[in-house]
ZAMARGU-4260 file (C-alpha; in steps of 0.2 Angstrom, whole numbers, plus 5000, padded with zeros to 4 digits):
<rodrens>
0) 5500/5594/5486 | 5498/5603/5471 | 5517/5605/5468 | 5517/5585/5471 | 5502/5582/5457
5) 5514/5593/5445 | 5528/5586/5446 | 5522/5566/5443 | 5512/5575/5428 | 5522/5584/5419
10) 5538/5578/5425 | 5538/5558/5428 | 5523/5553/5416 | 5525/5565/5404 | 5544/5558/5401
15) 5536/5540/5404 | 5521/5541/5392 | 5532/5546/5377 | 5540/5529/5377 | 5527/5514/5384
20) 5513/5517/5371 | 5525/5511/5358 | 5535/5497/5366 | 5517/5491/5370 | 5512/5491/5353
25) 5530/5483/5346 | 5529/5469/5359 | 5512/5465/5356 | 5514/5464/5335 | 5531/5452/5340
30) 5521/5442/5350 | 5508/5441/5336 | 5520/5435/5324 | 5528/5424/5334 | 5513/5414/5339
35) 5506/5420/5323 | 5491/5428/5329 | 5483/5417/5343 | 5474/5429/5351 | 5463/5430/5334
40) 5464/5412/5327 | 5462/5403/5343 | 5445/5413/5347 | 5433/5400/5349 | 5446/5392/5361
45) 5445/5406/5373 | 5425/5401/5377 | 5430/5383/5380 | 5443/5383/5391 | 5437/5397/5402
50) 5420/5386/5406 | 5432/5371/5409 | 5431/5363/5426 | 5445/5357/5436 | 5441/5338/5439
55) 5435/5339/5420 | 5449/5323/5419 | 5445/5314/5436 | 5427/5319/5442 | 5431/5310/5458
60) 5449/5319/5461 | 5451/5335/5470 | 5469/5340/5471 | 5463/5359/5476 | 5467/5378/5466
65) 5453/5386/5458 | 5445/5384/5441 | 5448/5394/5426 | 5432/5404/5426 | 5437/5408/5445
70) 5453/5413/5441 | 5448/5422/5427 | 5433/5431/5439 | 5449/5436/5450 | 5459/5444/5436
75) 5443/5452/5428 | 5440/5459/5448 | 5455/5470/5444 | 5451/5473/5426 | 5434/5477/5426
80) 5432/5492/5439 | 5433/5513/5437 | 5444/5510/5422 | 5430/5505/5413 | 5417/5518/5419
85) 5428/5533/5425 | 5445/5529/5416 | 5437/5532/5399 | 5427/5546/5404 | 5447/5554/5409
90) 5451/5548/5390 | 5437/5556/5381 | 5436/5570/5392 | 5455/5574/5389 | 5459/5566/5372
95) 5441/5566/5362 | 5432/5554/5354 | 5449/5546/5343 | 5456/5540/5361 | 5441/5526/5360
100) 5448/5519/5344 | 5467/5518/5351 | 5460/5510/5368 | 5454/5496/5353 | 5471/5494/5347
105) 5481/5493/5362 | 5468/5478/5368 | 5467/5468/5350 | 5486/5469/5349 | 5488/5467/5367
110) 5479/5450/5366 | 5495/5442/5360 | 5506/5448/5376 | 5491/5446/5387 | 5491/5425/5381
115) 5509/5424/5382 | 5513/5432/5400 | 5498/5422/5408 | 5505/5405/5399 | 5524/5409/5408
120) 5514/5411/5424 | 5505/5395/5422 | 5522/5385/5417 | 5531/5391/5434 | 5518/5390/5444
125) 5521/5384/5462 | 5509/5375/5473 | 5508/5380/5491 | 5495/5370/5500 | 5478/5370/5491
130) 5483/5383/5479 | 5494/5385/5466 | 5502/5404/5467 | 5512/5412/5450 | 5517/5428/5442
135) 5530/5440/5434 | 5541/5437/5450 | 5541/5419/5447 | 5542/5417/5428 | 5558/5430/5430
140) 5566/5420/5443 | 5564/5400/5437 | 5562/5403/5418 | 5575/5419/5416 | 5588/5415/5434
145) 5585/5433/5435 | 5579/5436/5456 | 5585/5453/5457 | 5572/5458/5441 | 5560/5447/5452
150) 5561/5457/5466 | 5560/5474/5461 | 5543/5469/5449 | 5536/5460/5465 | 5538/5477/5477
155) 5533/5487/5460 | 5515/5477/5459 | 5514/5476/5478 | 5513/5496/5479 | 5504/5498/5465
160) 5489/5485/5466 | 5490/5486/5486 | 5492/5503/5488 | 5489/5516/5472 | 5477/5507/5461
165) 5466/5504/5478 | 5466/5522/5481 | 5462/5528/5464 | 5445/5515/5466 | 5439/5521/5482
170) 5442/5539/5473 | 5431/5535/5458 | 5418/5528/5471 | 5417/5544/5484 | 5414/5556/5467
175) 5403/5544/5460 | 5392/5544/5476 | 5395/5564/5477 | 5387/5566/5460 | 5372/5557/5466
180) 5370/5565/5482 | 5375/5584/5474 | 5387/5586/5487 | 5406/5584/5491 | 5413/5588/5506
185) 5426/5580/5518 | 5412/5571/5531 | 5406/5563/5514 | 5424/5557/5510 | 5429/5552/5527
190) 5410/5541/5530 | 5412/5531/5512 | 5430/5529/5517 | 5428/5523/5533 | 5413/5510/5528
195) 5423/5505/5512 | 5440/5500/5523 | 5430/5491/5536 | 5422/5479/5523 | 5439/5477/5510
200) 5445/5472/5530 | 5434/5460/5534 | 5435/5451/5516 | 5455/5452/5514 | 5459/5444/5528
205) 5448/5428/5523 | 5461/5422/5510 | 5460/5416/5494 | 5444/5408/5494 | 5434/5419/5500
210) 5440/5432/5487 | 5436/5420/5473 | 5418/5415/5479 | 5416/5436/5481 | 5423/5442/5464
215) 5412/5427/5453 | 5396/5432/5460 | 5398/5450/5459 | 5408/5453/5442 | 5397/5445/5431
220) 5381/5452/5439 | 5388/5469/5439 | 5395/5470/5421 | 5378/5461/5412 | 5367/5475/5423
225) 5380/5487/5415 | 5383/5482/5397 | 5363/5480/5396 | 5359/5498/5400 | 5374/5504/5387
230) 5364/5495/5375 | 5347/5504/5379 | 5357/5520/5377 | 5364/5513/5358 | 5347/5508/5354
235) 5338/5526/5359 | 5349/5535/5351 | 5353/5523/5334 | 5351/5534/5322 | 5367/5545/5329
240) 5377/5528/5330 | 5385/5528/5314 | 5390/5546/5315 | 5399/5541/5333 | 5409/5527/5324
245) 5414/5539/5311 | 5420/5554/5323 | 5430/5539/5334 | 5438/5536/5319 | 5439/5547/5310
250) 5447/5559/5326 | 5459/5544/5330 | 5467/5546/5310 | 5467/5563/5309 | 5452/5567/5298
255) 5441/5575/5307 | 5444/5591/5319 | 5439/5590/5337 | 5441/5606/5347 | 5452/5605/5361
260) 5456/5587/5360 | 5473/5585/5347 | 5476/5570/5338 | 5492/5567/5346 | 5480/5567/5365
265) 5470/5555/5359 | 5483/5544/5356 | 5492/5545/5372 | 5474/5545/5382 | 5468/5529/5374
270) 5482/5521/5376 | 5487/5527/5395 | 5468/5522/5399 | 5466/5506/5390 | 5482/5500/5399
275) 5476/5504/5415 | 5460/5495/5410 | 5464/5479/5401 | 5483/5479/5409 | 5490/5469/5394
280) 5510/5467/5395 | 5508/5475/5414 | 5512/5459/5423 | 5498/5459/5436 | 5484/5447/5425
285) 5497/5431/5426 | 5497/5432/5446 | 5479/5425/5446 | 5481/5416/5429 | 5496/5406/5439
290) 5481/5400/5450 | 5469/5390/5439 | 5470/5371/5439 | 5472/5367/5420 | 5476/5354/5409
295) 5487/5365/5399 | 5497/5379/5403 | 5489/5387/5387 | 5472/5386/5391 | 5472/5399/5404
300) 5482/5410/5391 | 5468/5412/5381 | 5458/5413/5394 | 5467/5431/5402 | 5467/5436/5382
305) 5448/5433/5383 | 5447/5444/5397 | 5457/5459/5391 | 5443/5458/5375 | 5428/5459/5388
310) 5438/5472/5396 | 5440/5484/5383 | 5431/5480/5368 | 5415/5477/5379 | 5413/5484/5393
315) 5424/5500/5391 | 5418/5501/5372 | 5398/5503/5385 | 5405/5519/5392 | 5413/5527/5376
320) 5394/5526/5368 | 5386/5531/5384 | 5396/5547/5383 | 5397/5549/5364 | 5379/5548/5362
325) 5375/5561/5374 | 5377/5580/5377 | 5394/5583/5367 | 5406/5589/5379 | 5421/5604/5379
330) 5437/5592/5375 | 5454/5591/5381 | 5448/5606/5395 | 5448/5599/5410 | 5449/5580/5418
335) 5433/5571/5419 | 5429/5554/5429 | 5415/5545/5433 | 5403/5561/5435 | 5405/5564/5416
340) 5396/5546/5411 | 5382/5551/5424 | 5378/5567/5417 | 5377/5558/5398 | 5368/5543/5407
345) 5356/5554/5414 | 5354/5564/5399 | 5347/5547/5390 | 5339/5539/5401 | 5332/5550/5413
350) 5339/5556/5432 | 5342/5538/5438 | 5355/5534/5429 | 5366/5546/5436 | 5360/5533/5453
355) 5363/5517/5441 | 5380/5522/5436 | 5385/5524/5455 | 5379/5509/5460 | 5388/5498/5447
360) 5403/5508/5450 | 5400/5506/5469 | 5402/5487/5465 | 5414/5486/5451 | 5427/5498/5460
365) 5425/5487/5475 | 5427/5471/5467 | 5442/5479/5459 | 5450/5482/5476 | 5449/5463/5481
370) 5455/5458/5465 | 5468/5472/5467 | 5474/5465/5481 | 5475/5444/5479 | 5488/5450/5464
375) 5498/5461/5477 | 5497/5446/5491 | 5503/5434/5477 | 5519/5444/5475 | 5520/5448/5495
380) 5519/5429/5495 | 5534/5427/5483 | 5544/5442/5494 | 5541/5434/5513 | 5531/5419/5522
385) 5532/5431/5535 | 5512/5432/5544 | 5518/5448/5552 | 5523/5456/5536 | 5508/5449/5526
390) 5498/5456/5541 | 5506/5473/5541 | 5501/5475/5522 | 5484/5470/5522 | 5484/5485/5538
395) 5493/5496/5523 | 5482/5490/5511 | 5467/5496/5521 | 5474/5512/5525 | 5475/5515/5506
400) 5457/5512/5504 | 5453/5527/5516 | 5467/5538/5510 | 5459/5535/5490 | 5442/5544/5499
405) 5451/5560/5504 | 5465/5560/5488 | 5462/5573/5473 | 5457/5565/5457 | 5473/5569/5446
410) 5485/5566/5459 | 5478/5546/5462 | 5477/5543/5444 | 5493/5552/5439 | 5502/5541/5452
415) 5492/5526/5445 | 5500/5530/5428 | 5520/5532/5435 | 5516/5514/5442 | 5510/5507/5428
420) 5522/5512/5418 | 5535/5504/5427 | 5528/5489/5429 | 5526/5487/5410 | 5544/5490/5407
425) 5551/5478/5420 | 5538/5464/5413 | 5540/5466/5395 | 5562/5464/5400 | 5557/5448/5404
430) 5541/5441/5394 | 5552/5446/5377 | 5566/5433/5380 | 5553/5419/5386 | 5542/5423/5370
435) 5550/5405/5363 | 5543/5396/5377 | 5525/5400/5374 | 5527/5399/5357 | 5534/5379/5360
440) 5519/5379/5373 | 5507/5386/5360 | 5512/5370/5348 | 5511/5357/5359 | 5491/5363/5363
445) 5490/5365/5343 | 5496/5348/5340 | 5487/5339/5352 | 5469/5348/5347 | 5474/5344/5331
450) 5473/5323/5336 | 5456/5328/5342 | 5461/5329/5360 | 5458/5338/5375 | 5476/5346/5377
455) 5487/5340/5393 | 5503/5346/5399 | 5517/5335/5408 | 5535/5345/5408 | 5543/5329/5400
460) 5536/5333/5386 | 5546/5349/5384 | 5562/5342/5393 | 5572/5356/5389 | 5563/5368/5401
465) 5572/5369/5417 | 5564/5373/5434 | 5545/5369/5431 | 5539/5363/5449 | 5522/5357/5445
470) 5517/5348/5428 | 5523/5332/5434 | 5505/5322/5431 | 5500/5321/5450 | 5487/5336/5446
475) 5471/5323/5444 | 5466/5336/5429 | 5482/5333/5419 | 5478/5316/5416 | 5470/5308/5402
480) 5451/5307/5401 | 5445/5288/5396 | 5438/5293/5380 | 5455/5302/5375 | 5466/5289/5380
485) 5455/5278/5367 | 5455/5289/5356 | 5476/5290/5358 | 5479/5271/5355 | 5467/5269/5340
490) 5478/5282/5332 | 5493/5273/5338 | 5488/5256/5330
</rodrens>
């Protein structure tokens, strides 16, 4: 095992991670200046389409999919999970305080590819019943003729959202319950790996649905109970704050020494976790984004960049201050997860927070392993209409649950790393060429906002893409509201 954790380390990610922070950063300031920074100036565009309902054209239609805010609960599901709680604790632990401030970077940047990936899944989406389904796999083969692409993406996100992501959650779950019960021991893993299979079990197999009603109750909750004890911690220890921004920043630049933790770790920390948190440019995002019912294809673009700010500059920006604030740790010495924010939780608030900070994991890390899942289906979906095989991957994907309980810490996230990595670069082969398509997108939702209307999108009026199934106006929430269509032919006179 050992010889295995060595070898994805300091062979596979060590070669990997020299390369993908910087083709993330160069393809998210292209897509900035090619849709000349969207996921900044359409900001207050974000809020409104991702409170939009569905039969927000024809109250009286319902023509199936899910809403925005669903969709976006779905996507967020995956997001929002030990990323945020023990995934910055890994960075600070190993990188220092500077891998918060590249963790910003990579999600204000990463907004732009974040809006134009889940705009391509929304354009080739396909409808399947009373869902619409959509992704990477899909954009590849319909808007590039590229299968072959498609199909090594789609087994890359099956294995690593089914399988490895799943097993680094349930792993952030049994050490968070191990710090609260000062014990770890192999009964403890087995028992919370056993409970947490039989319940990821029972909802998985309920469908779509059911994953959507799950995730919008509990992500929400979960995150607000979170993000308000963060800010007890920031308003207790005020006076420190100030000092805390200047030592992220100043660590990040190079201007202020931290001991253990190099400049150059901080870098490729922040970045490694803020990927694996927000998942800008990763692909796996525009799987649920593909399943909204929207007037516009854009509309849900913004709404998956809206997620990747909660993501980061919220939620995992919480944790960074939790653990800045508190007992200052021994950097770049030794990997650190979700038992590092209890102990600087604890050390503010008092003994239960180390209990608070496994119970929001608990729920977050669960939530993240339905989410997880709906985007490997998706691409399952896209490989076979096979039951069997749909029904031997759930079985798989429960297997990996328990197998995350009784994993080592740095092999589960190492192998989450190698996944992600690979994924990135398949995506971003196929998300540069189609950057011209959201861009035209992007301009049609301008110019129509610009009349004063609620954008809607029919493929005829982009003719010259080819292979767009859906769009065709039979979606009851792509036709015209009254008061638009009013407001279309007194312009027109």
């Amino acid at each position: 095992m050992e010889n295995l954790e060595t070898f994805v380390a300091d062979v596979i990610n060590k070669n990997l991670w020299q390369v993908i922070p910087f083709l993330l950063l160069a393809a998210g300031v292209y897509f900035g200046v090619r849709t000349a920074v969207v996921q900044v100036r359409r900001f207050p565009d974000m809020f409104r389409a991702v409170t939009e309902s569905p039969k927000g054209h024809d109250h009286d239609a319902d023509y199936g999919g899910i809403s925005a805010f669903k969709a976006f609960t779905i996507s967020a599901a995956s997001r929002v999970g030990t990323g945020n709680v023990a995934g910055v604790a890994i960075a600070i632990s190993l990188g220092g305080p500077g891998a918060v401030f590249w963790m910003w970077i990579i999600a204000i940047v990463g907004g732009a590819t974040s809006f134009v990936e889940s705009t391509l899944a929304q354009l080739w989406k396909v409808r399947e019943g009373d869902a619409y389904h959509g992704g990477p796999a899909y954009y590849m083969t319909r808007g590039l003729g590229w299968r072959p692409l498609a199909l090594i993406f789609a087994v890359a996100i099956s294995i690593t959202y089914g399988f490895i992501y799943n097993a680094i959650q349930t792993n952030s779950i049994v050490e968070a319950i191990g710090g609260s019960l000062q014990r770890d021991d192999l009964a403890l893993r087995i028992t919370v790996g056993v409970v947490l299979s039989i319940i990821t079990a029972l909802i998985i197999f309920g469908g779509l649905k059911r994953i959507a009603n799950v995730t919008q109750v509990i992500v929400p909750f979960m995150a607000v109970a979170y993000i308000l004890v963060g800010l007890l911690v920031v308003i207790l220890n005020i006076g420190e704050v100030p000092g805390m921004v200047a030592q992220i920043v100043g660590h990040a630049l190079g201007l202020r020494e931290v001991g253990g933790a190099a400049v150059g770790a901080a870098f490729m920390h922040g970045m490694r976790r803020g990927l694996f948190s927000n998942e800008a440019g990763q692909g796996s995002a525009p799987n649920a984004a593909a399943t909204a019912t929207v007037s516009h294809p854009v509309k849900q673009g913004l709404v998956q960049t809206l997620g990747v700010y909660f993501d980061t500059l919220v939620v995992c920006s919480i944790t960074a201050f939790i653990i800045l604030l508190g007992p200052q740790p021994h950097y770049g010495e030794e990997i650190q997860g979700a038992s590092f924010t209890q102990q600087s939780l604890s050390a503010s608030v008092g003994a239960w927070g180390t209990h608070f900070v496994t119970f929001i994991l608990f729920f977050l890390a669960f939530s993240s392993i339905i989410g997880n899942y709906y985007l490997a289906q998706a691409n399952i979906q896209y490989l076979t209409k096979s039951k069997t095989a749909m029904t031997i991957f759930r079985l798989l994907v429960v297997l990996f649950v328990f197998g995350g309980a009784i994993g080592s810490i740095n092999l589960v996230w190492n192998l989450g790393d190698t996944f992600a990595a690979t994924m990135v670069i398949i995506n971003l082969i196929a998300i540069v060429p189609l950057a011209g398509v959201a861009v035209k997108l992007l301009k049609n939702y301008a110019e129509q906002r610009a009349r004063g209307l609620d954008p809607v999108f029919h493929r005829d009026m982009l003719p010259e893409l080819r292979n767009v199934e859906c769009w065709d106006g039979t979606d009851p929430v792509t036709r015209r509201s009254p008061e638009d269509a009013v407001t279309i032919a007194r312009q027109e006179r």
